[in-house]
N, C-alpha and C positions, 0 to 999 in steps of 0.2 A: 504493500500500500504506500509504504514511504516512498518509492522510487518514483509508484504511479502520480504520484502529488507532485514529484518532482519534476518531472518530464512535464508534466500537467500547466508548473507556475512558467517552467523555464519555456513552453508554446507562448504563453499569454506575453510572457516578455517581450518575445522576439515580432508576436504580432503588433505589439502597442508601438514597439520601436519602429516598425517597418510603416504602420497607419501615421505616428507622425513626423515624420520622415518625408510625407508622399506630399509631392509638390500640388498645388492647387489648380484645377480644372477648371478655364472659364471664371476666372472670381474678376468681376466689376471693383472697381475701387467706388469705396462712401466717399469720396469728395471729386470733385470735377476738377481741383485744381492740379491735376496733375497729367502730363502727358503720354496716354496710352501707347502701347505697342503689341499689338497683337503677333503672336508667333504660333504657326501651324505647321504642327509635325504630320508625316505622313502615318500609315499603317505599318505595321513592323512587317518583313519582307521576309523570302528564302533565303536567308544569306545567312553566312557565319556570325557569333556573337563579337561583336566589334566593327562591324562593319556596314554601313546607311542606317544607323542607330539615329533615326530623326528625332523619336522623343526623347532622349539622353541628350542628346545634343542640344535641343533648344533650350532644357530644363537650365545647363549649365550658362547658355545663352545671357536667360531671364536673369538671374543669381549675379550676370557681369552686368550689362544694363542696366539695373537696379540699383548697380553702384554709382552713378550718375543723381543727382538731387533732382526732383521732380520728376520723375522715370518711373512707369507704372506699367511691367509687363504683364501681359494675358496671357497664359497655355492656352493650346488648342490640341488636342489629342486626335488621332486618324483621320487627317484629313480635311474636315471641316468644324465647326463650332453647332453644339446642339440649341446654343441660345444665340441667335443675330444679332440681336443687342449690343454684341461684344465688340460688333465694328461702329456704332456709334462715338463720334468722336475720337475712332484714332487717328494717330498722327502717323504710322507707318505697319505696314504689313509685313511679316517676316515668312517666307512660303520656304523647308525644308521639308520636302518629297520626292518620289519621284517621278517621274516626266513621260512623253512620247503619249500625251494626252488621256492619260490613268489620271491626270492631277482633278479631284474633288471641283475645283471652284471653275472648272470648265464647263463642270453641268450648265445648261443654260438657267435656269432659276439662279444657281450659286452665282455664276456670273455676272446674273445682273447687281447682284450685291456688292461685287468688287468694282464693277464698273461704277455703280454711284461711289463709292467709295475713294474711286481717282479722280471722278467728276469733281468732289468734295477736295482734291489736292492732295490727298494721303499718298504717302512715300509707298515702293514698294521694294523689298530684298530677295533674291532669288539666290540659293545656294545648290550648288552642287546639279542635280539631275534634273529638276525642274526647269531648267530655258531650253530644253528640249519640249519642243508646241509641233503637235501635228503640223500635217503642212496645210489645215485651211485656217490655224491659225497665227501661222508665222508674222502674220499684219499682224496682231495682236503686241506677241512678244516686242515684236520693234516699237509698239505705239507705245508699250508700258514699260518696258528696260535695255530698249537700245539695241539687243543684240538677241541673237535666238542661235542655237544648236539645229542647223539645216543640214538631214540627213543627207543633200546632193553636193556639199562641201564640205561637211564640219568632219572631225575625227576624235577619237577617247580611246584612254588608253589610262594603266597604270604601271608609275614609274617610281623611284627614288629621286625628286628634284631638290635641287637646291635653288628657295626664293628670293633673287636680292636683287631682280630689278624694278624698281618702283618709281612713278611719277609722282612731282611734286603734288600735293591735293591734300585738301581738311581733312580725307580720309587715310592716309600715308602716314599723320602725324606721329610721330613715335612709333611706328614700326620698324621693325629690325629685320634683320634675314632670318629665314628660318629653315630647317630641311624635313622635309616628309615625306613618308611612302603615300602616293596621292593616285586616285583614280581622276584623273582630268578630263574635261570635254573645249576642246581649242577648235581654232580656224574659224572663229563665230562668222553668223551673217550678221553686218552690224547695219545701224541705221547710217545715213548718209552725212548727218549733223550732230551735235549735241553730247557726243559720247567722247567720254576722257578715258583711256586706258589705262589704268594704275598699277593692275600685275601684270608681269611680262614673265616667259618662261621659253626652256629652249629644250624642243620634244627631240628624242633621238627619233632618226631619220626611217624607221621602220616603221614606227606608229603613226608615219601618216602615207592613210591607205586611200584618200580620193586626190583625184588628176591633180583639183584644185591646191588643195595644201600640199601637195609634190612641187610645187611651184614654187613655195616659200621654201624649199630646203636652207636652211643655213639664218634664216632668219627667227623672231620671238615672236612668240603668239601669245597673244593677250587674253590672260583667264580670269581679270577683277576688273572692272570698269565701273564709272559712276556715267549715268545719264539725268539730264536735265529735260524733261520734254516740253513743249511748245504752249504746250500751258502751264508749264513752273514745278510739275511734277518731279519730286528726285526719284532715282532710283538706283541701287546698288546690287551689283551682281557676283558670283564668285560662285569660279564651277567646279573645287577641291569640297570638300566634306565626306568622304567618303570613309575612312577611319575615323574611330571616335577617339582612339587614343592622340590623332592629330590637333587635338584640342588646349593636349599640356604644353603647345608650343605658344610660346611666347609672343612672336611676332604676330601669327593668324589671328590670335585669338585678339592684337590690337587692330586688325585691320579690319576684322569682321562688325566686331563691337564699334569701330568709329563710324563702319559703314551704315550699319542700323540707326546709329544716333543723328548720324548725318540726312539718311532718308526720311527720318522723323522732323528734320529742320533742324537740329540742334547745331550750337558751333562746339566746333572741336578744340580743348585745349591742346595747346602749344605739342603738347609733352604727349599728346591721345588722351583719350577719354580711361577711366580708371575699368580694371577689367580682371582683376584677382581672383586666381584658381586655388583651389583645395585640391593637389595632384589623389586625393584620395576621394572626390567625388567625380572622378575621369569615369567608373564603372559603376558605377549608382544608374539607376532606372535601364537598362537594357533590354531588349525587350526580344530581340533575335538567337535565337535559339540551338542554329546547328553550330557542334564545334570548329572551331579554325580551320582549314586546311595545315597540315603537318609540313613544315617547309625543310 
């Protein structure tokens, strides 16, 4: 009986621990003075655990964002938000999923929500798999972040890069180089105006598999860009996210975070916006399931 008790108190521990622990779904802030930022992670995937970890990823997101004064993030779990309400009054959209027109807010209903949403001037961030838009919606992607993943030029691939070329821009502020094992999507179709290139990276010559990007051999493809659209819309894009553990980097984790701040209107300090990790909350909430591949 003693053991049963034990085993019994030492369940109820590890559930209370794990309950409050669990980051908050959709919570509205009680005052309006504050500047929202809605962030929507996709649905956990067949992949290995570590890898397109969208809810992990944004969680830690929110937790850097937050360190900014007046900064009020929303989670969004699988996809879409079960309450609308939640895009009332933000100031920027954060979309980490994945893409090739699976993405939620392309339903036509869902989309009219995002479209009032940029009508409204709300920023929007696209990371990683998501600027990849079918192709009847490739207008879209340009109207709303500049650039899109076009299956008749674009190319992806994972490598070990190292990231140290960067334009000057609010968003570059205090970032440093940094090196990651990264699934990238390059060669973007970009819009014809408006678009600042801020990462640059240099693909080896094998992973580019259309005519188009064979043509660049020897040149850098641009995988972080800020877009300004024609009605003042910011938007920030970055097609690395694909490990979670690439989040203990230093660098990414300032460029990402300025990016989101920046897309929300904020200014960036001198030094980047603040963006402090816990290297121990890198594997908290993962949701993917199969193990690693054995290397």
């Amino acid at each position: 009986m003693r053991l049963t008790s034990l085993i019994c108190f030492l369940s109820s521990v590890s559930f209370c621990i794990g309950f409050f622990d669990a980051p908050e779904i959709e919570k509205i802030p009680s005052t309006e003075k504050v500047k929202r930022i809605v962030l929507i992670a996709g649905k956990p995937e067949s992949k290995p655990t570590g890898e397109h970890e969208y809810f992990a990823g944004i969680v830690l997101l929110a937790d850097m964002i937050k360190q900014t004064d007046g900064v009020y993030p929303i989670l969004v779990k699988d996809g879409w938000p079960k309450n609308e309400k939640i895009f009332d009054d933000a100031k920027a959209i954060v979309f980490f999923l994945t893409g090739d027109g699976k993405q939620a807010y392309l339903e036509p209903s869902k989309l009219r929500v995002i479209e009032n949403a940029v009508s409204k001037g709300v920023g929007l961030v696209h990371l990683h798999n998501c600027i990849e838009y079918p192709a009847d919606r490739k207008s879209l992607a340009l109207e709303w972040a500049g650039g899109v993943w076009d299956k008749s030029i674009s190319c992806r691939g994972h490598w070990v890069s190292t990231v140290d070329q960067f334009a000057k821009h609010p968003i570059t502020r205090g970032v440093t180089p940094f090196e990651v094992d990264e699934g990238w999507l390059f060669h973007m179709n970009f819009a014809a105006s408006n678009v600042t290139p801020l990462v640059l990276i240099n693909p080896p010559d094998k992973m580019r598999t259309t005519a188009s990007s064979k043509r660049n051999v020897g040149k850098p493809e641009t995988v972080g860009w800020a877009f300004e659209s024609s009605k003042g819309n910011r938007a920030f894009s970055y097609t690395g996210g694909h490990m979670q553990s690439n989040w203990g980097k230093d660098g990414l984790r300032q460029l990402v975070v300025n990016g989101i701040l920046w897309s929300a209107g904020l200014e960036i300090p001198e030094k980047g916006a603040p963006n402090k990790l816990d290297p121990a909350d890198l594997n908290k909430h993962l949701e993917n399931k199969i193990a690693p591949k054995k290397k």
